[in-house]
C-alpha positions in Angstrom: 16.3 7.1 24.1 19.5 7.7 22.4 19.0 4.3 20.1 16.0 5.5 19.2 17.2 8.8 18.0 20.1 6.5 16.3 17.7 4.1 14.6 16.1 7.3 13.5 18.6 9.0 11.9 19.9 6.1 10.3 16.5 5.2 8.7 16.5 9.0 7.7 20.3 8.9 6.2 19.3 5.7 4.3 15.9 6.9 2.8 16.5 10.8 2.0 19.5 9.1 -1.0 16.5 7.0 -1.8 13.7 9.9 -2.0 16.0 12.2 -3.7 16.9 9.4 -6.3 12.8 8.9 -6.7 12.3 12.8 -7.4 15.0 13.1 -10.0 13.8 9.4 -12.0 10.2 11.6 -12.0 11.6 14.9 -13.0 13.7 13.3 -15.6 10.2 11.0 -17.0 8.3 13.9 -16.8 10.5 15.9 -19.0 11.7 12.8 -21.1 7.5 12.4 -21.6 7.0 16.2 -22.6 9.7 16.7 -24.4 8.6 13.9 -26.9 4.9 14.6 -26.6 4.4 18.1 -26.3 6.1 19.5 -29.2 4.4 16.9 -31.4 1.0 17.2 -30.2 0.8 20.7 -28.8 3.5 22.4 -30.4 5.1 23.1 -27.4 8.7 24.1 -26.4 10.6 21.8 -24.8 11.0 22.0 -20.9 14.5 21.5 -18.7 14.5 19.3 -16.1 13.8 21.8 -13.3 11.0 22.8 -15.3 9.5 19.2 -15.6 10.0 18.9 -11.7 8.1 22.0 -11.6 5.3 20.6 -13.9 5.6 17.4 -11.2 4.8 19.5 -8.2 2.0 21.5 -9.8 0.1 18.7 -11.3 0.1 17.1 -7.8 -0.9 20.6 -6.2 -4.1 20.7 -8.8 -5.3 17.0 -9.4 -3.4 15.0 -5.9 -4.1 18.0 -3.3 -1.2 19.0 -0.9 -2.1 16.2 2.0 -1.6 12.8 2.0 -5.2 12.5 3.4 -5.9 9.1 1.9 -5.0 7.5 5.4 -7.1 9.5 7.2 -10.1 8.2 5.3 -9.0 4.9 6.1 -8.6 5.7 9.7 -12.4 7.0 9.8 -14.1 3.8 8.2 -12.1 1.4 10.4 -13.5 4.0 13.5 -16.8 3.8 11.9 -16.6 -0.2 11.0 -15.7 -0.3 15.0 -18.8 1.7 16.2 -20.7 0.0 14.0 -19.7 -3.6 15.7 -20.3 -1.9 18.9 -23.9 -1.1 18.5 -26.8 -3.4 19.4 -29.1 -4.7 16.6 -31.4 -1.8 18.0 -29.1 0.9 17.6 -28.6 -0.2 13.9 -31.9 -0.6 12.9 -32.7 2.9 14.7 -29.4 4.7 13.0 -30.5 3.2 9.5 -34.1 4.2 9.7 -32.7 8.0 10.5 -30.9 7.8 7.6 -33.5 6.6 5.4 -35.5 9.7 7.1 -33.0 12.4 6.4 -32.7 11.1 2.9 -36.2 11.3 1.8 -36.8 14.9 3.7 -35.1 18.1 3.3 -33.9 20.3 5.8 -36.2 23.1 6.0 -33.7 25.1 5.5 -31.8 23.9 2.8 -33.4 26.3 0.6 -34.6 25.8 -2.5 -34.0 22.6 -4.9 -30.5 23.3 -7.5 -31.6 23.5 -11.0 -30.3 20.7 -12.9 -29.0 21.5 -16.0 -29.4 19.2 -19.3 
């Protein structure tokens, strides 16, 4: 118990150096990028580093989301690859004809068909 607690914190004393290091190379290509871009193009001020680290976090709040949940979706399709290796030819014919069902119908209530706009 103790080594593992050891191995632990020596894998976190080696890679927190390393993570910090990766933050400031971004903040400092961020702001490097704006700072030659946006005035040009935008004609925006010019942004600090703390700033462009700033810009770094919000841009991966609005387009990346807060989770890493990209390994969760991997986690489900291997769960569904496995249940799907588990069922009989029967079951898989049976689970892709109700699929082909629901996708034809609608629920009846779904309510009414969205307008699509052109």
């Amino acid at each position: 118990m103790l080594k593992k607690r050891l191995r632990r914190g020596m894998k976190i004393a080696l890679l927190a150096p390393v993570g910090l290091a990766a933050v400031a190379l971004f903040g400092f290509i961020v702001m490097s990028l704006w700072n030659w871009l946006a005035p040009a193009v935008f004609d925006a001020g010019r942004v600090t580093f703390w700033q462009a680290l700033g810009l770094l976090i919000l841009s991966r709040i609005l387009v990346g989301g807060l989770g890493g949940g990209h390994g969760d979706d991997k986690h489900r399709r291997r769960g569904m690859m496995e249940q799907w290796e588990r069922m009989t030819p029967e079951e898989r014919e049976r689970f892709r004809r109700g699929l082909s069902e629901k996708s034809e119908h609608r629920a009846p209530d779904a309510g009414p068909e969205p307008a699509v706009n052109g």
